[in-house]
C-alpha positions in Angstrom: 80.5 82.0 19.9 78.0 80.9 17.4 76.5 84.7 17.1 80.1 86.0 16.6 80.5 83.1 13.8 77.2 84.5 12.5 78.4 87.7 12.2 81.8 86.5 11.1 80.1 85.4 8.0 77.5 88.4 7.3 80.2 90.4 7.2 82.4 88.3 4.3 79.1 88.0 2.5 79.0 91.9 2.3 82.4 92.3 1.2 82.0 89.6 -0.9 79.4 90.9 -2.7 80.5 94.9 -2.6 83.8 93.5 -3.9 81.5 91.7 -7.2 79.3 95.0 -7.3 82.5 97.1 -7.6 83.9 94.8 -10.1 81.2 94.7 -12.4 81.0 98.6 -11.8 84.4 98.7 -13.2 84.0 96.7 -16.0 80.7 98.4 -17.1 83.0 101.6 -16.9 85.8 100.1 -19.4 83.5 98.7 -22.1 81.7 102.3 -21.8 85.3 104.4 -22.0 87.0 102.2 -24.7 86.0 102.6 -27.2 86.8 106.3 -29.0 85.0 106.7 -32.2 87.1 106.7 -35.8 89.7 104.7 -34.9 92.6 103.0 -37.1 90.6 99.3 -38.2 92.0 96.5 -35.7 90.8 93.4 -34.1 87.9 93.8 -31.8 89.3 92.3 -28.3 87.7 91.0 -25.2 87.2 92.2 -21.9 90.3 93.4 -19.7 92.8 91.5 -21.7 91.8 93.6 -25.2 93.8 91.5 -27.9 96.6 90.4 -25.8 95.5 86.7 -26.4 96.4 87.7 -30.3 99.8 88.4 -29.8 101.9 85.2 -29.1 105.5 84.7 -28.6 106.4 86.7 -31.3 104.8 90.1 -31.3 105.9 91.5 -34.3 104.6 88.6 -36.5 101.3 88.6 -35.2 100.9 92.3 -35.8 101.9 92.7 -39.3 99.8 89.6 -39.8 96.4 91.8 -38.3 97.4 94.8 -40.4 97.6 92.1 -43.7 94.0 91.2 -42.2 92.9 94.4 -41.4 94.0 96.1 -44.4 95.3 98.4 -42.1 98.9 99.9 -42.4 97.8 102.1 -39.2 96.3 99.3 -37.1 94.7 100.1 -33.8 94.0 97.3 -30.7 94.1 97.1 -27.1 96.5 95.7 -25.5 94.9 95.2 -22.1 93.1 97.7 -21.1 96.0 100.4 -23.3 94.9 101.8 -26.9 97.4 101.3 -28.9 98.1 101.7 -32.4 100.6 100.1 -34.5 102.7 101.7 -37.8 103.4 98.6 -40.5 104.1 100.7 -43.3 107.0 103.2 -44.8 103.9 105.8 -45.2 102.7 105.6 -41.8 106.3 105.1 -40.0 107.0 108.5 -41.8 103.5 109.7 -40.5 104.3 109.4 -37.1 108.3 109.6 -36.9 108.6 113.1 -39.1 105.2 114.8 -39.4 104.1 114.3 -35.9 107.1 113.5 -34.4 106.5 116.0 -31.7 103.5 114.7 -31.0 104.5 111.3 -30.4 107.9 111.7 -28.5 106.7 110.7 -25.0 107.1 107.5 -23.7 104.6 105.0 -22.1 105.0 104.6 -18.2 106.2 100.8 -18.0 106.9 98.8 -14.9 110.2 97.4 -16.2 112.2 100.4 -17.4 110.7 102.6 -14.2 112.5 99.7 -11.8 115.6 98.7 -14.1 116.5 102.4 -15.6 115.2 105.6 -13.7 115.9 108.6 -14.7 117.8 107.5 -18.0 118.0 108.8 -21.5 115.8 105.9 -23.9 112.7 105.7 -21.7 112.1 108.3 -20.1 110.8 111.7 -21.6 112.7 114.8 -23.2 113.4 116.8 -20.2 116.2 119.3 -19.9 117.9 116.3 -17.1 117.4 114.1 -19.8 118.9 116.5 -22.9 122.0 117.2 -20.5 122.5 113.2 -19.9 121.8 112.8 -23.6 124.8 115.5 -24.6 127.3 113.6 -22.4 126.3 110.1 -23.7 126.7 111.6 -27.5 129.9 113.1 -26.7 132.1 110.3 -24.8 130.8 107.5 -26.9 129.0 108.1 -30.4 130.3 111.5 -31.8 132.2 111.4 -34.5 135.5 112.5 -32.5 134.7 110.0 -30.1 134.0 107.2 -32.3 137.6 108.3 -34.4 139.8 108.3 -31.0 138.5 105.0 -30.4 139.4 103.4 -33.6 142.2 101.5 -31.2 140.4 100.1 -29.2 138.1 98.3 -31.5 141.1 97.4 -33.3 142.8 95.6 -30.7 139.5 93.6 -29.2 138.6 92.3 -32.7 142.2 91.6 -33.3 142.0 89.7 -29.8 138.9 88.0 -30.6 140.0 86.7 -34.1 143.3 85.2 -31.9 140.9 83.2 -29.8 139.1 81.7 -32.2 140.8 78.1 -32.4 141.2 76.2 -35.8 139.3 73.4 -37.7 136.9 73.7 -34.3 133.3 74.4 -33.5 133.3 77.8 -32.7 130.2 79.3 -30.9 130.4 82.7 -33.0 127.8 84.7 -30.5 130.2 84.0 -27.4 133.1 85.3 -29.2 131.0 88.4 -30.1 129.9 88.7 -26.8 133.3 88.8 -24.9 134.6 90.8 -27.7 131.8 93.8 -27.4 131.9 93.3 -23.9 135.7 94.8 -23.8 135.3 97.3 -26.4 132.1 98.8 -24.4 134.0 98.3 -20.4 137.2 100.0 -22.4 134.8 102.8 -23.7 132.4 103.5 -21.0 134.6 102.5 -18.0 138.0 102.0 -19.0 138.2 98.7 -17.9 139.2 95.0 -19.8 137.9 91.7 -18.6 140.8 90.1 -20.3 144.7 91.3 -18.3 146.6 93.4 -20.9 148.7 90.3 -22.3 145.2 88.7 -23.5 145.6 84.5 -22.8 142.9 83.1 -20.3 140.9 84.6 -18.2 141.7 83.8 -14.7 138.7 82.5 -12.0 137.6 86.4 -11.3 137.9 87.6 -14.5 135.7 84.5 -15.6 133.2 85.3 -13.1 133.6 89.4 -13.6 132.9 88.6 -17.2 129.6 86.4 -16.8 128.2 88.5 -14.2 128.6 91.3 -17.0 127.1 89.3 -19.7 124.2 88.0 -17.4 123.0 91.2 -16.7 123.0 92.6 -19.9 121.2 89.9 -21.5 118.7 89.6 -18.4 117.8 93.4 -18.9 116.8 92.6 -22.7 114.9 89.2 -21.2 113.2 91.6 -18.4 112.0 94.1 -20.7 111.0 91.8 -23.1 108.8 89.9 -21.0 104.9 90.5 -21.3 104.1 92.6 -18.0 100.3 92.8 -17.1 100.4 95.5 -15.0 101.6 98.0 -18.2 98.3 97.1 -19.6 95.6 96.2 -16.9 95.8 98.9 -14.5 94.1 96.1 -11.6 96.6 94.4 -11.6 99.2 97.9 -9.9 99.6 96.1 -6.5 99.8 92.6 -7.5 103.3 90.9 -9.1 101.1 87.9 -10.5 104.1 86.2 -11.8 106.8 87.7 -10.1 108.2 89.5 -12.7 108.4 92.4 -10.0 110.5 91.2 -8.0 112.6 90.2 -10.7 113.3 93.4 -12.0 113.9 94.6 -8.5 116.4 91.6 -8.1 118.8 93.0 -11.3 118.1 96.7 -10.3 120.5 95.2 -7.1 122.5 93.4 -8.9 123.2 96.1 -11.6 124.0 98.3 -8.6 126.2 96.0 -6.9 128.0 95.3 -9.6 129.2 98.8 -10.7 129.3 100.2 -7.1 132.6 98.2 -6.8 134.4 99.6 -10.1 132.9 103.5 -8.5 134.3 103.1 -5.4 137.6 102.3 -7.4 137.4 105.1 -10.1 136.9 107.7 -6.8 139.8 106.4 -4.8 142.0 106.6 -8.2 140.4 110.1 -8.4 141.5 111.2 -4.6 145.1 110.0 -5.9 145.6 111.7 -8.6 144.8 115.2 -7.1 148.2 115.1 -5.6 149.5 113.4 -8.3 151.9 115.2 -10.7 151.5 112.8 -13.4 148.8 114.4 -16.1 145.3 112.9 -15.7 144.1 110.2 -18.2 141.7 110.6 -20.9 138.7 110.5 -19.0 135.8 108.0 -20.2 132.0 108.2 -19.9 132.0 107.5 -15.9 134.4 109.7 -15.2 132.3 112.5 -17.0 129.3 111.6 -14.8 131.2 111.8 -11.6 132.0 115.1 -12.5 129.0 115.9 -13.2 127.7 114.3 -9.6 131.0 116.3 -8.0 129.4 119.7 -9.3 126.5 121.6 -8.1 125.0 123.1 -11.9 122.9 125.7 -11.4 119.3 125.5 -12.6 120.3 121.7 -13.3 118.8 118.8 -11.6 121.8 117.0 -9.6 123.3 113.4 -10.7 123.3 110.9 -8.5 124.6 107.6 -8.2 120.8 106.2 -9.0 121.4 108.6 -12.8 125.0 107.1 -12.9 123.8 103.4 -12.6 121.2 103.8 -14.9 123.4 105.2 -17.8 126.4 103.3 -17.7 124.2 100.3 -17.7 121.8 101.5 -20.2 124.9 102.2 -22.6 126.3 98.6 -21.6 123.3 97.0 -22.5 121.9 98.9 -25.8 125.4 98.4 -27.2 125.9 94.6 -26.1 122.6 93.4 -27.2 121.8 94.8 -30.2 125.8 94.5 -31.9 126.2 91.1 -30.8 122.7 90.2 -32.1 122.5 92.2 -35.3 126.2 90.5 -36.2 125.6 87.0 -35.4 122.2 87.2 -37.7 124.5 88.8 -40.4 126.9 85.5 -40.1 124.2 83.8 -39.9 123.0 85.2 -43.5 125.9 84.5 -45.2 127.1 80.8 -44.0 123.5 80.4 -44.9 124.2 81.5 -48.5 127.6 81.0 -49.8 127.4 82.5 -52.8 127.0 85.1 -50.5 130.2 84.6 -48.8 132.5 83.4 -52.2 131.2 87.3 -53.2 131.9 88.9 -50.1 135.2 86.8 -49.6 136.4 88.0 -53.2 135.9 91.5 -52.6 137.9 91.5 -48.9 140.8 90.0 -51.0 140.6 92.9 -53.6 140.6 95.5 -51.0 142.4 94.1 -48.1 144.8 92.1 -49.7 145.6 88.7 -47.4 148.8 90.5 -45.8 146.9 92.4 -43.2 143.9 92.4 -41.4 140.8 94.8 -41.9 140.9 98.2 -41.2 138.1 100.9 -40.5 139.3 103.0 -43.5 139.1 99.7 -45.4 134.9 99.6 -44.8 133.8 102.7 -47.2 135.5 100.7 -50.2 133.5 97.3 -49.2 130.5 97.8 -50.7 129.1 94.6 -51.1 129.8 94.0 -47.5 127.9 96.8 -46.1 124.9 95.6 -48.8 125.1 92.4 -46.8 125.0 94.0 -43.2 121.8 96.4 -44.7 119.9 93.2 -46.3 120.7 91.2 -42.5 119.2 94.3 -40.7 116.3 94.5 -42.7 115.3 91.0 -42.6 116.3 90.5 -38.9 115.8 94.3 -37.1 117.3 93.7 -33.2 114.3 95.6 -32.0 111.2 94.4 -34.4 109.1 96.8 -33.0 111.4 99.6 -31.5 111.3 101.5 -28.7 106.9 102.3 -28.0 106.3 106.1 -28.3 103.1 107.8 -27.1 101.1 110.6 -28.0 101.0 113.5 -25.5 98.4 114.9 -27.2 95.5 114.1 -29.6 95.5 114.1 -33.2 94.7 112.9 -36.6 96.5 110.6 -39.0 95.4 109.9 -42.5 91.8 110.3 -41.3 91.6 108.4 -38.1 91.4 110.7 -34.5 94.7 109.2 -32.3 93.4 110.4 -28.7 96.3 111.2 -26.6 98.0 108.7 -24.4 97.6 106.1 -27.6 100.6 104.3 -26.9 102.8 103.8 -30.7 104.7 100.6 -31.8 106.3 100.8 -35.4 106.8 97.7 -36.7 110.2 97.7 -38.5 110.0 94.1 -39.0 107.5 94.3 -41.1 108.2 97.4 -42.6 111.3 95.4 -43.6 109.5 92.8 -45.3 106.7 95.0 -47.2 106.0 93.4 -50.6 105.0 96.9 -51.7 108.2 98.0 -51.3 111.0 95.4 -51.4 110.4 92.3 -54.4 111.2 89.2 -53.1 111.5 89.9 -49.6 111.8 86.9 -47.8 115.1 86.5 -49.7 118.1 87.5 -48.6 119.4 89.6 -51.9 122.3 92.0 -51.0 122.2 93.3 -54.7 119.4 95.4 -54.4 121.3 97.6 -52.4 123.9 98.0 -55.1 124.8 100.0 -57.9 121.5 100.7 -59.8 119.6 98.5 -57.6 116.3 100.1 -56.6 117.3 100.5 -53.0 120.7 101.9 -53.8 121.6 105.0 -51.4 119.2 103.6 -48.8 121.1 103.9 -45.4 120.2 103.9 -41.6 120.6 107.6 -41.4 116.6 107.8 -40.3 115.7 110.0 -43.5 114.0 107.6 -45.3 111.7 104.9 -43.8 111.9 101.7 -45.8 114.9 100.5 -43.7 114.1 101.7 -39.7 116.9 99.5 -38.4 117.7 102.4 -35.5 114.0 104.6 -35.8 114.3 108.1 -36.8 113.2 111.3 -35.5 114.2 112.6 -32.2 113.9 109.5 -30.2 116.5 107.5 -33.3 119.1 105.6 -31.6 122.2 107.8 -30.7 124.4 104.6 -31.4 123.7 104.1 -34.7 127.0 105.4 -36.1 128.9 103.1 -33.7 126.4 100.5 -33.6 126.9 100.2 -37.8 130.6 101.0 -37.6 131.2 97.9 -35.0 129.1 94.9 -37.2 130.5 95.7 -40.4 134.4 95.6 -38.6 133.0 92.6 -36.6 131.6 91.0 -39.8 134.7 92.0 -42.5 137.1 91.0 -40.1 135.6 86.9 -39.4 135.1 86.6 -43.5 138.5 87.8 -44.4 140.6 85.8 -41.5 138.7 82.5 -42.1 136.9 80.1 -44.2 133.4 79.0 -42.6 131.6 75.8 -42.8 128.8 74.4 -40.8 128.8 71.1 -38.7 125.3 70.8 -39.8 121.8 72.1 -40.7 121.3 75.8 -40.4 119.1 76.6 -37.7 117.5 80.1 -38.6 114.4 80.5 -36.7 113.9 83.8 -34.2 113.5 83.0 -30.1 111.4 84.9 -28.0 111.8 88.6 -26.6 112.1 92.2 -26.6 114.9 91.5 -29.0 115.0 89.3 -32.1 117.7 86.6 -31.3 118.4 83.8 -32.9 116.9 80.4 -31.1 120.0 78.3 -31.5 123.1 80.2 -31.1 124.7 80.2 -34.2 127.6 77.7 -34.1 130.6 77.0 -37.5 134.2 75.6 -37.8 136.9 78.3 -38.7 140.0 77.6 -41.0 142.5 80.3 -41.5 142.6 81.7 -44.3 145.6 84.3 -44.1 149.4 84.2 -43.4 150.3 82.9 -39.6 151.7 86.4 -39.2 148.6 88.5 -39.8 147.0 87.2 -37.0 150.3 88.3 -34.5 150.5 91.5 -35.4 
């Protein structure tokens, strides 16, 4: 026995020490590889971890910070084990968006969109699959056809959301955004209201229908948000050190559970309806992809119910988030300033009236209103650091060799907030979007690069029309129905995540400031 416990322990010995002799052979071979010469200047980092240790909570403020240090609008670091280099200016954001667009149109392979959205249209790469998925998406939700035949439907929800709100109360503004968004986007994508017709209460079902919809979609933005170790330190594949694997394999389930009900509705109304003589609805966004899962293209890859999930999800969520975010900051903004809001007030009267409520035809003619919403995206961008590209091949860029597989994060935030470019930035100053102010004509449309609210190029958010459309309604329609005071201090610092939120939900009291029939009809 003691011979076998003899041997027992020769033997851990030996793996003990091949596993050390492999791991310092694998080190050795990472300080030798990462290094390519004539890189963009950047931090030096350490061993395995590169300059993750740098980052902090907040990302995007710790990188514009290095490229301050640095000197460096084209910064370069690695994160883990991952090169990685990081756009901080309008100059180098054009760089890589427009002149080498091509170049940097892949995306990196992450753990948390590979788990949570296969085979969907933002992360993964340009494929013909992915430029058929993207046509349908474009066409049943953010066309301009599309986004004119559902002019009613955002009508009515805002309409309904400006009925809930109660009067001389604490409102909590982001759950009213959030319930409201979440019915214009069921209504669009799925044809389907969490409220009944008649509005009122939501019963217990609808309740629980409603958070389960409002927990996922703000648990995919939490998932990939969250730091994962295994994007960046390729050791660490097999091993979920903080369980953030089986997380995103926990909401993949419940994503999939939770739309495999309202499926296995939408095809048993679809049986009916072939014998039905009554003519067919106007079909929405799911029904479009059950077609296209119903019919064998040729020379097409196939949709399944795994493509299906991931789209209808992926459009839930990138609409949810970023509207109900990008709205409550611009509230936020303006109860924050209220000269701001006397301005904005006055020019709602002027071309509203206080007889009706606001219309979309109404937003071209508020100019000062849509200055607001452009100065609230610039200082608060949704997504600070957008989407990350990466090359698929190498290249230059003013100077520096980019070797392919560089991973790409343009940092809009502070892009936004470039002294360079925008005097005074840390102040919230619609004007300089006016008139003959020296940002006057500057939109969202991706052409120029100052204001990257929704990227540019040919990975720019397909949502933008809609995604603008729906904060300046949202925003015009909560100014003109009600005066807005705070029950206290202002609580404007950012929380932690993928997305820039707010760390205290913004919270105000409404008084109406219209005719008790505008708000019936």
């Amino acid at each position: 026995m003691g011979g076998f416990r003899a041997a027992d322990a020769h033997v851990g010995y030996s793996l003990l020490e091949y596993g050390v002799a492999v791991l310092a052979i694998y080190l050795l071979m990472v300080l030798i590889r990462r290094s390519p010469k004539n890189l963009p200047p950047g931090p030096t980092g350490l061993p395995i971890i590169g300059s993750l240790h740098l980052l902090g909570e907040r990302p995007h403020e710790a990188l514009a910070q290095m490229a301050q240090k640095y000197n460096a609008r084209l910064l370069s670091l690695y994160m883990g084990q991952k090169l990685c280099i990081v756009a901080s200016s309008a100059e180098t954001a054009m760089e890589v968006l427009k002149t080498q667009d091509a170049t940097f149109s892949s995306r990196p392979p992450l753990r948390g969109f590979e788990v949570i959205f296969p085979k969907d249209i933002t992360f993964s790469d340009i494929t013909p699959a992915s430029r058929q998925l993207r046509k349908i998406f474009h066409s049943q939700l953010t066309s301009a056809r599309r986004i004119e035949e559902s002019e009613h439907i955002r009508t009515d929800e805002i309409l309904q959301m400006l009925r809930s709100i109660p009067s001389d109360k604490v409102v909590n503004i982001k759950s009213c955004l959030e319930v409201m968004t979440a019915n214009i986007l069921t209504r669009l994508i799925i044809s389907k209201r969490f409220m009944g017709r008649s509005g009122g209460e939501l019963d217990t079902s609808e309740k629980k229908e409603l958070k389960d919809f409002i927990h996922i979609t703000e648990e995919i933005g939490l998932c990939l948000g969250t730091p994962n170790p295994r994007d960046v330190i390729p050791a660490f594949k097999y091993i979920d050190l903080n369980g953030l694997d089986r997380r995103f394999k926990n909401l993949r389930s419940h994503m999939e559970s939770f739309l495999s009900k309202i499926v296995a509705e939408r095809h048993h109304r679809r049986r009916e309806s072939l014998g039905s003589m009554d003519p067919p609805s106007e079909k929405d966004l799911l029904d479009i992809l059950l077609d296209q899962m119903d019919t064998k293209a040729n020379g097409q890859d196939q949709i399944t119910g795994e493509v299906v999930t991931s789209i209808v999800w992926e459009a839930f969520a990138a609409g949810m988030e970023t509207s109900v975010l990008a709205t409550e900051w611009t509230m936020a903004e303006i109860l924050n300033n209220p000269k701001v809001l006397s301005k904005a007030q006055a020019e709602l009267d002027a071309v509203v009236g206080r007889t009706r409520t606001v219309q979309e035809s109404d937003i071209p003619n508020l100019k000062y209103l849509k200055a607001v919403v452009k100065e609230a995206f610039r200082l608060h961008p949704v997504i600070p650091l957008l989407v990350p590209h990466q090359s698929n091949a190498a290249c230059q860029a003013f100077g520096y060799d980019i070797p392919a597989e560089t991973r790409l994060l343009v940092n809009v935030w502070a892009i936004g907030r470039d002294p360079a470019v925008w005097s005074n930035p840390l102040h919230f100053d619609p004007e300089r979007f006016l008139g003959d102010g020296p940002h006057a004509g500057t939109d969202f449309s991706g052409k120029g690069f100052n204001l990257l609210t929704f990227g540019a190029g040919r990975r720019m958010c397909m949502g933008v029309s809609l995604g603008e459309l729906l904060v300046e309604s949202s925003v015009a329609s909560l100014l003109h129905c009600f005066s807005w005071s705070l029950p206290g201090e202002l609580d404007m610092s950012e929380g932690v995540g993928l997305s820039v939120r707010k760390a205290v939900p913004l919270s105000a009291i409404a008084s109406p400031r219209l005719p008790p029939h505008v708000y019936a009809h």
